[in-house]
C-alpha angles and dihedrals in degrees: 000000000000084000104048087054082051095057099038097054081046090054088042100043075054096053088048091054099047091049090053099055093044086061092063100053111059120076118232116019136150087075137061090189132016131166111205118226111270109268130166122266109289109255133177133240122224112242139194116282087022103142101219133179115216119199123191119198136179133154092275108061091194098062086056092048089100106054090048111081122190132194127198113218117191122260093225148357104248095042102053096167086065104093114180119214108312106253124203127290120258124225115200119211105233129216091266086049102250137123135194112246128188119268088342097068124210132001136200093217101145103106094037132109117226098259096048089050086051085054100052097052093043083058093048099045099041086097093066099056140056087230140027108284120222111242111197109183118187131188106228101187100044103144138135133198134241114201137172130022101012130115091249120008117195151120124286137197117218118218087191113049093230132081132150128208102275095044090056082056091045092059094046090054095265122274129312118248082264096060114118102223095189094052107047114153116224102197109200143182129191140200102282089049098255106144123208122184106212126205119222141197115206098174082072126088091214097066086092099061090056120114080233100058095087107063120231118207120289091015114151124217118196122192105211106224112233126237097266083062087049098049092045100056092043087060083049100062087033087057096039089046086054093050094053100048091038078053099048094042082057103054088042090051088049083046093061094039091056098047092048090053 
């Protein structure tokens, strides 16, 4: 009888367990339906040291010739006189948030979207033109990093300005088995260069109503790794450690043994 109590406190301490560690894989948990407040559409700034393309069109491609800038790069390096097409000229952000434009000079752009950077140059430029001119401004070096416990970290460069926590797994593969889900470190960096490092839960639902669910670029998102992974790899350094000097006492030993021969 005694045993069978045993067993069965043994099965259950089990059951308790396994139930445990199942609670910290899956994301989002704690709701089987929520609605998020309503918020406008998520929409970057544009930040000192962003790389960005502005194109200017009207109906007479001529008149907008100015304020399009193209550069020739070399098709390759041992034939230097091979240009390919001419691409479109690059403005970089500098640390005050301006950029040189074309006629216009320069213009004070970090801290924009990119919405609100087309309309200012659409207003600047309206008084050399007969009609409204197009502004299209793009964000060339938008990327973010994935670091820690998933299957390929990596940087990664966004073609459409916008990326939330799961899809930056996604596209490192999602998290290892040793990920800890509810501890996941976002590393940024604003415009002024103060950093904060912000812990997240992402067994939690709530994870996408948080101002940092939406990545901004060069974020930087680590994946802590848990204490099996710790463990692990201290038995594996233990183990390497043990192996090298084994390995070293033997040769000397065979040393010795020649020598005395």
């Amino acid at each position: 009888m005694k045993k069978m109590k045993l067993i069965s406190f043994m099965l259950l301490a089990l059951l308790l367990a396994s139930c445990s560690a199942y609670k910290k894989v899956p994301y989002l948990q704690g709701s089987e339906y929520m609605k998020a407040n309503e918020t406008p559409l998520y929409d970057a700034h544009i930040m000192p040291k962003d790389l960005l393309t502005i194109t200017v069109n009207t109906s007479d491609p001529e008149a907008s010739v100015p304020f399009n800038l193209t550069v020739a790069t070399a098709q390759g390096a041992q034939n230097k006189s091979l240009y390919s097409q001419p691409t479109l000229q690059q403005y970089l952000v500098d640390n005050n948030g301006n950029i040189d434009f074309p006629v216009l000079g320069s213009l004070h752009i970090a801290g924009l979207t990119k919405g609100e950077a087309e309309e200012m140059i659409k207003e600047k430029l309206k008084s050399y033109f007969n009609e409204t001119p197009i502004i299209n401004v793009r964000m060339v070096n938008y990327k973010i990093s994935v670091i820690g416990e998933v299957t390929r970290p990596g940087t990664f460069t966004i073609s459409n300005e916008k990326v939330n926590l799961f899809e930056a797994l996604a596209m490192a593969g999602d998290m290892t088995i040793y990920g800890q889900r509810d501890n996941v470190k976002l590393i940024r960096e604003d415009g002024n260069g103060k950093r904060e490092i912000v812990p997240l839960d992402l067994n939690d639902a709530e994870v996408v109503l948080s101002p940092y669910y939406y990545l901004q670029q060069n974020d930087v998102v680590y994946v802590t790794p848990n204490k099996t992974k710790a463990k692990n790899a201290g038995i594996s350094n233990s183990t390497t450690i043990w192996f090298s000097v084994v390995g070293t006492l033997v040769s000397l030993v065979s040393l010795i043994v020649t020598i005395s021969k």
